[in-house]
N, C-alpha and C positions, 0 to 999 in steps of 0.2 A: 306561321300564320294558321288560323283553325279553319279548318276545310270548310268550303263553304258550298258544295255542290257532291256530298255522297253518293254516291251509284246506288242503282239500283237498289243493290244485294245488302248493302248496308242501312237501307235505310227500315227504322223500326217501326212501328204500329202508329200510325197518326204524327208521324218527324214531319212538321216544319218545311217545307222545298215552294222555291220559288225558281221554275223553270230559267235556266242558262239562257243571255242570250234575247229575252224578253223586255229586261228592265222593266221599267214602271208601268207597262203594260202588261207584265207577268199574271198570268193568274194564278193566283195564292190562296193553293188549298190547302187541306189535312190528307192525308196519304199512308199509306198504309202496303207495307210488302206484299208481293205476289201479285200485282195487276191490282187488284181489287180498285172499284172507282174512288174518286173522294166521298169521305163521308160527310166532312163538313165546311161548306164553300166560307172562306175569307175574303172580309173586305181588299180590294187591289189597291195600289198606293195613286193609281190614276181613275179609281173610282168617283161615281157621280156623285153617292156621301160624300168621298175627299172633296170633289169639288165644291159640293154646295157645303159646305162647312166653311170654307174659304170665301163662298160668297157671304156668310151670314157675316163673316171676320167683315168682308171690307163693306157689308152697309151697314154693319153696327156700330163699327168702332172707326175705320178707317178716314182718314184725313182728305185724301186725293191726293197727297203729294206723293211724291217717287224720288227716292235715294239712291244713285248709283255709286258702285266701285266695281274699280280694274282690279284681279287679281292673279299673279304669274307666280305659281309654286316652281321651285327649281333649286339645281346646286348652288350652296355659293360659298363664300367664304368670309367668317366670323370672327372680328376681335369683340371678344368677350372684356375686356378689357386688360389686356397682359398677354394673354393666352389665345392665339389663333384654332379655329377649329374650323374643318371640312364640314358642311352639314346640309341640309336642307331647308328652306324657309320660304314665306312666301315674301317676293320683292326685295331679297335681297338683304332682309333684316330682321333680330327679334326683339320684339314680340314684332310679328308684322303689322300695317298700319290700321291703328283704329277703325273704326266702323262708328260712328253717331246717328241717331237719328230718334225721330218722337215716335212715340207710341199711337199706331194705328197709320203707319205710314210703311210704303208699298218699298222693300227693297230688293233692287236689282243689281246684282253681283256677279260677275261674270268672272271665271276661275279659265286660266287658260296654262293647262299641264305641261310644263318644260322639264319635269321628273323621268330619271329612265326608268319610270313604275308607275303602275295604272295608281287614282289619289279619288278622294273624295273631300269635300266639304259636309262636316257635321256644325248647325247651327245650335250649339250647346245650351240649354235652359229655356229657345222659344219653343212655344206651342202651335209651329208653324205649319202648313199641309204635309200631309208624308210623301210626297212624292219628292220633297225639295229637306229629306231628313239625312241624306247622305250615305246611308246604309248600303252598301255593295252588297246584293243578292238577295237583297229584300226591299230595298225603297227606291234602287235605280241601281244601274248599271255602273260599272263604275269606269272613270273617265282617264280613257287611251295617254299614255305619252303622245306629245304634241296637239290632241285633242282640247277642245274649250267646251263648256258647257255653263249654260247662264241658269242660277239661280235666283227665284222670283216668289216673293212672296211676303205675306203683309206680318208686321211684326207689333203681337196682340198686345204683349205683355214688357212694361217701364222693368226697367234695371239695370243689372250690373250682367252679364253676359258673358261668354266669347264663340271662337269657332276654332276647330282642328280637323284633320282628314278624320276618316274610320278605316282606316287600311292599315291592317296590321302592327308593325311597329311606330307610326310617321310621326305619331305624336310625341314619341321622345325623341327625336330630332325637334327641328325648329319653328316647325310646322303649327303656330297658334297665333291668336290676335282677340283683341276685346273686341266686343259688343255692346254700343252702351246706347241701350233706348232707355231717353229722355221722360218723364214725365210731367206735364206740364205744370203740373201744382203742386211740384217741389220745388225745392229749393229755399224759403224763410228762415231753414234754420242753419244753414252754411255759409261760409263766403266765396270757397272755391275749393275744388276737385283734384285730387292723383287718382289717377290709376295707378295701381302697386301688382303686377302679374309676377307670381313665384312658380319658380322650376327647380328641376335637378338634371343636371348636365353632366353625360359621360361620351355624348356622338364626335369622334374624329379627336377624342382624348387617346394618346397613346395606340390608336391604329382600334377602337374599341367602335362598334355598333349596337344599337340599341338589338339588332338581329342576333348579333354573333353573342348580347349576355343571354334574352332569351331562348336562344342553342343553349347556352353552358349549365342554365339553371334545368332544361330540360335533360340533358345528359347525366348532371352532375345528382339533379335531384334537389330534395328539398333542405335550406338551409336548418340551422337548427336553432333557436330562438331563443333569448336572453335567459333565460330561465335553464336551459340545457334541455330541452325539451323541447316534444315537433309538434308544428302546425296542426293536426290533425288530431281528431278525436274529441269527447263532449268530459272536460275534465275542468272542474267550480276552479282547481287554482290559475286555471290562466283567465279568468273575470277578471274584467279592469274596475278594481277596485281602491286603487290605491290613489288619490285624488292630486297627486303628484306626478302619476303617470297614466291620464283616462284611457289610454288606447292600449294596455296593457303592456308586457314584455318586449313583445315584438310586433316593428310597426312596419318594418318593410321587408325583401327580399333582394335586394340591388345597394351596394355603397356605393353611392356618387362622388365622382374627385370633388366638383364646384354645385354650387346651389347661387342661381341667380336672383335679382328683382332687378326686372326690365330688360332683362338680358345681357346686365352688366355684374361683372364679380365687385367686391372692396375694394379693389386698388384703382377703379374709377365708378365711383358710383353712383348710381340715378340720385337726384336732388331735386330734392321740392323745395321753389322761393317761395316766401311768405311772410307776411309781418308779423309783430307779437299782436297776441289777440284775437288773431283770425280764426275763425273755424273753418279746419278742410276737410269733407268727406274723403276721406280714403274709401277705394271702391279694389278690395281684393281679392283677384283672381287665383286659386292655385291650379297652374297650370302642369302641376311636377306627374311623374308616372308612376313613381313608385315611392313617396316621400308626403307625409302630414308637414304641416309647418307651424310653432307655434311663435307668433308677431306682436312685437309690444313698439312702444316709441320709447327711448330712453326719458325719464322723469315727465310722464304722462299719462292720463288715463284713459282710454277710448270706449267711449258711448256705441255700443250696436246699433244699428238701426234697419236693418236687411238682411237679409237670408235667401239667397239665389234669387234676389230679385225682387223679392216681395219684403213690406215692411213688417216688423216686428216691436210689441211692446218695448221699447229703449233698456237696454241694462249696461250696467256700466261698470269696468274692469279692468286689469292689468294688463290682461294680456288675451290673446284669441286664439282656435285650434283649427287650423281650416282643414280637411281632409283634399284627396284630389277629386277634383271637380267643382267641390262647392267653391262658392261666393258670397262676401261679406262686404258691407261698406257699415262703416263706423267712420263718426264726427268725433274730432280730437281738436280740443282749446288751446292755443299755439303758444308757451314761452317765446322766452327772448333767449337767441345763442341760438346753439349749432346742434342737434338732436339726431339720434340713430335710429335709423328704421332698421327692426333687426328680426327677419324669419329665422328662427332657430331650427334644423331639421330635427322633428320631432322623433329621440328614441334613435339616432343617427350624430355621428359626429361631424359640423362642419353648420354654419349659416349662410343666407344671404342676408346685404348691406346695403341698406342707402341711408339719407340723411333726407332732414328737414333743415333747411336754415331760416330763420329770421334773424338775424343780425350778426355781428361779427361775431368769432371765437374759431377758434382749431376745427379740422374735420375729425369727429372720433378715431380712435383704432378700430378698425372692420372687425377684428377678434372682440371687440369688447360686448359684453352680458349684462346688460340692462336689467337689476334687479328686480324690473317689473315680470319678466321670464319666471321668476323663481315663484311666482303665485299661483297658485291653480288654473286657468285658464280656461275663459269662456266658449261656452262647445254651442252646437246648435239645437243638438239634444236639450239644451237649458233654456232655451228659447220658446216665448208665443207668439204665435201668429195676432193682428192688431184684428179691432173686432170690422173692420169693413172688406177683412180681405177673407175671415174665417170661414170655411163650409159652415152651409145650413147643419142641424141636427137632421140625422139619420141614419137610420139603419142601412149595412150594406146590403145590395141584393147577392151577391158574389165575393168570397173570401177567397183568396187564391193563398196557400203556401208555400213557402220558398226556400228550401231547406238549401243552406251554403254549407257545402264540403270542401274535402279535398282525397284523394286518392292517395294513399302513400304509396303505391307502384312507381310514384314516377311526379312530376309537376304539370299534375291535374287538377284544374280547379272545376268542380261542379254547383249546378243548381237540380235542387231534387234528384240527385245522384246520375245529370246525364250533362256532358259537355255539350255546347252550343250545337253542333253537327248533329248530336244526335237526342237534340232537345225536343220537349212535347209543349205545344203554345199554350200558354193562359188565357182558356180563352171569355171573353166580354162583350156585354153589347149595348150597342150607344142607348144613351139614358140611365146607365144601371149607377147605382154608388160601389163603388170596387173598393176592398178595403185588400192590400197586400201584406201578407205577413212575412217579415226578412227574419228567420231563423239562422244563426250562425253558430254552427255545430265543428269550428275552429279556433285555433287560438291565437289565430290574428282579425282585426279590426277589417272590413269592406265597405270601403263608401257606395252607393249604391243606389246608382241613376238611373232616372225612369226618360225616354224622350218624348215628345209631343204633348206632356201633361206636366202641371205642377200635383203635386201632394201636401196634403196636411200629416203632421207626426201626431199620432194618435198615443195617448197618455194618462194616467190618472187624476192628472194635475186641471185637464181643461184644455184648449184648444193649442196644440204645438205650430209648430212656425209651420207654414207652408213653403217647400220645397221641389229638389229636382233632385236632389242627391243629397242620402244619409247618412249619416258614419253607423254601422252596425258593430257595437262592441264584442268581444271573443264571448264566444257561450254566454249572452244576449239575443234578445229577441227586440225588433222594433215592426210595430204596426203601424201605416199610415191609409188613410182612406184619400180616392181621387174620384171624381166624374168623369166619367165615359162620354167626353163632349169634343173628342177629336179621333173621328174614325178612320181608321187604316190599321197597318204594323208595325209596332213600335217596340226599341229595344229595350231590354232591361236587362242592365250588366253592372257589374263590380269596374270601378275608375280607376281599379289599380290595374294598369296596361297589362302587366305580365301574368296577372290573375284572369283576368278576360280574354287575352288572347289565348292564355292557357284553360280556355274554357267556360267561364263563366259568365254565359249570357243564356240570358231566352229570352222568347216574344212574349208581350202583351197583342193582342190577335182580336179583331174586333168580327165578328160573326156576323153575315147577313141576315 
C-alpha cells in the first residue's frame, strides 16, 4: 500500500499532507521541509466552499427525495460458478447489490465495516462533496473494523456509475457494485436495461491475493511486454498504432485464471431474457484491476450511446474497448435464439460469458469468439460529446501537465516523476477552466481518472465525449479541459490498481 502519512524528514518542498487522525476536518495545506509554515492554504474537504457547493447541488437540481441503502463489507465466501473462492464483498455477493435512483436525489448509504481492515467507499464517476469522496487521508478518515459510517450526499449527475473501497488492494477482491442514477427523459429509445459489470478474478484462487501479486510484481520487478521490451521509456514503436490492437503490445501486468460478467464464469452465466425485437440498453461497467475488455454480442451490432455517464453522438459498431474504470451503455436490436455476450480480456488470454436469450436454441460454448471481436473496436477516444452536454468554448486559465512514468529500479509508477507520498498538488481555483494534459512517456496504455469532476477530451476533431476516466495510449498524449465548480481535493490516478497503488496518483487541490 503507498504510504500515506510520510514523516517529517521525508517530506519534500510543497508534498501534499493531510494531518493523521483529523479526517475531514484536516487542514489541508502545502508544506514544505524544515518547519517552514505553509505557503499555500487548501480547500478542506469539510470546508464552507464544500459545503455551499452542496447547497447550490440541492436547490438547483435536487428533488427532495432521499434514497437509502444498508451496506456490510466483509468475508464471505464465493461460487463464481464452479469455482469456490474466499474473498471479500459487500453483503455477501458480487457485484454487490445495485444502488438506483434519479438524478438530483439525496443518497444515504450507510457502510458498516465487518473487514479485519480499515475500508472506504469511493462513489466512482459522481461529482459528489468531497468530504463523502472516500479518499483515506485526504477526504476522510478511513473507517475502523467494526466501525459504520453513513455516506450522504446528492447525486448531480444521470448514468451508468458504480462504487468500490480506496484502500489499497480491495478493489480486486469483490468489493464493487453499480450506481445507476436515472435520468428522467430517457428512456424512448429502449425497451429494457442489463447491467453487464466486467472483472478479472485471481483473490482465494490457489491461496493467491490481490496483496501477495502486488508483493511479487514489486519484488520480482517489472514484467516484460509483448514486444520483448520494458515498460518504460519514450520509444514511437510501442505507439498503439496497429488498429487491431489500440492499446498497443502490452495491456496489463497480472494473468488472471477467470474474468467474470456479474460475477459469474461460463459454466453458469448471467442471462438476459428478452423478446426478438426489443431494444436493451446495456449499461457497462469494467470493474477489472488490471484488464481492458473488448465486448461484442454474437451476430450484433451495438449503438453507443454514453461514456461514464454522459450522452454521446450515437456510433455504431462491432465491438467496444472499455478500459478499467470507464463506462459505456450501448442499445443493441435483439434477434431471435440464444446470443453471447462476450468480454474478451484485451491483449490477455481468457473472456468473460454471458448470454442474451430471446427464444429457444442451445446456450453458446463460453469459449466461443464472436467474429464481431475480430473488428477494430469502438474506443472512447472516438467518441463526441452531444452538443447540450459540451463545454462552452474557452480558453483555459490553468494548464497543468502530467507526465506518466515508470521507474525501472523497481514497480514504480510516477506522475511528474514523483509517487503519490511524495507528490506536489495541481493546484486550481474555483471558476477557472483547467485544461489537464496526460503525457504518457510509457509503453503501456493508463486509464486515467479524475474524481468530483467530469472532463471533456479535447481533440482536433471538435468536442470529444465528456468523461471521468481516459485511456491514455503508450507514447500519446490526451488533453481534456474541466471547470473548476467542485471545490475541495480531488484524486487523480491511473485505474490500473497496481499502477496506482504503485504510485501513480496526485491531487487536483483547489486553493483558497
Amino acid at each position: 500500500m503507498i504510504e500515506q502519512f510520510p514523516s517529517p524528514a521525508r517530506l519534500s518542498r510543497r508534498n501534499f499532507l493531510v494531518l493523521a487522525g483529523l479526517g475531514a476536518a484536516a487542514t489541508v495545506t502545502a508544506c514544505s521541509s524544515g518547519g517552514t509554515p505553509p505557503a499555500t492554504p487548501y480547500v478542506s474537504p469539510d470546508s464552507t466552499a464544500v459545503k455551499a457547493a452542496e447547497q447550490v447541488r440541492r436547490t438547483n437540481i435536487g428533488t427532495g427525495n432521499t434514497v437509502t441503502a444498508s451496506l456490510k463489507a466483509g468475508p464471505t465466501r464465493i461460487d463464481l460458478g464452479g469455482v469456490q473462492v474466499d474473498t471479500w464483498a459487500y453483503d455477501g455477493r458480487i457485484p454487490g447489490r445495485e444502488i438506483r435512483l434519479r438524478r438530483g436525489d439525496l443518497l444515504r448509504a450507510e457502510l458498516t465495516n465487518d473487514l479485519p481492515a480499515e475500508s472506504t467507499i469511493h462513489w466512482h464517476g459522481l461529482a459528489l462533496r468531497n468530504d463523502m469522496d472516500g479518499v483515506p487521508g485526504l477526504t476522510q478518515s478511513a473507517i475502523a473494523p467494526s466501525a459504520p459510517f453513513t455516506y450522504e450526499f446528492l447525486a448531480p449527475d444521470a448514468g451508468t456509475h458504480w462504487f468500490h473501497p480506496h484502500v489499497g488492494m480491495q478493489l480486486d477482491r469483490g468489493l464493487y457494485a453499480p450506481v445507476i442514477v436515472e435520468d428522467p427523459a430517457e428512456g424512448a429509445d429502449y425497451d429494457l436495461e442489463a447491467v453487464l459489470v466486467l472483472d478479472d478474478w485471481l483473490d482465494g484462487v490457489a491461496g493467491r491475493t490481490p496483496d501477495q501479486q502486488l508483493d511479487t510484481l514489486r519484488r520480482d520487478g517489472m514484467p516484460m511486454s509483448g514486444m520483448g521490451m520494458d515498460h518504460g521509456g519514450m520509444n514511437g514503436m510501442g505507439a498503439a498504432t496497429d488498429p487491431a490492437n489500440p492499446l498497443g503490445a502490452d495491456t496489463g501486468d497480472v494473468d488472471y485464471p477467470y474474468y467474470l460478467i456479474n460475477g459469474t464464469l461460463g459454466a453458469d452465466p448471467f442471462a438476459v431474457r428478452a423478446r426478438p425485437g426489443q431494444r436493451v440498453r446495456l449499461r457497462i461497467i469494467n470493474a477489472g484491476a488490471d484488464t481492458p475488455f473488448r465486448l461484442a454480442v454474437g451476430g450484433h451490432q451495438l449503438t453507443v450511446t454514453h461514456s461514464d455517464g454522459y450522452p454521446v453522438q450515437p456510433v455504431t459498431g462491432s465491438s467496444l474497448l472499455i478500459g478499467m474504470g470507464e463506462r459505456f451503455d450501448a442499445i443493441v436490436t435483439l434477434g431471435d435464439g440464444v446470443f453471447p455476450i462476450v468480454a474478451s480480456a484485451e491483449g490477455k488470454q481468457g473472456q468473460g460469458f454471458a448470454v442474451i436469450r430471446t427464444g429457444a436454441g442451445r446456450t453458446p460454448d463460453a469459449a466461443v469468439r464472436p467474429r464481431e471481436l475480430d473488428v477494430p473496436p469502438i474506443t472512447g477516444l472516438q467518441l463526441r460529446s452531444r452538443e447540450e452536454v459540451r463545454l462552452d468554448r474557452r480558453n483555459p486559465d490553468r494548464v497543468h501537465e502530467l507526465m506518466l512514468g515508470m521507474d525501472m529500479s523497481g514497480y514504480r509508477w510516477t506522475i511528474n516523476g514523483a509517487t503519490y507520498d511524495q507528490h506536489t498538488p495541481l493546484e486550481i481555483a474555483e471558476g477557472q477552466r483547467v485544461r489537464l494534459r496526460f503525457v504518457n512517456q510509457t509503453m503501456m496504455f493508463h486509464p486515467m481518472h479524475l474524481h468530483g469532476h467530469t472532463f471533456q477530451v479535447v481533440d482536433d476533431h471538435g468536442a470529444g465525449a465528456r468523461k471521468d476516466t481516459t485511456l491514455v495510449l503508450p507514447n500519446q498524449t490526451v488533453e481534456v479541459d474541466l471547470d473548476a465548480d467542485n471545490p475541495g481535493q480531488w484524486l487523480v490516478h491511473c485505474h490500473n490498481l497496481y499502477h496506482g497503488e504503485a504510485g501513480m496518483m496526485t491531487t487536483l487541490s483547489y486553493t483558497e
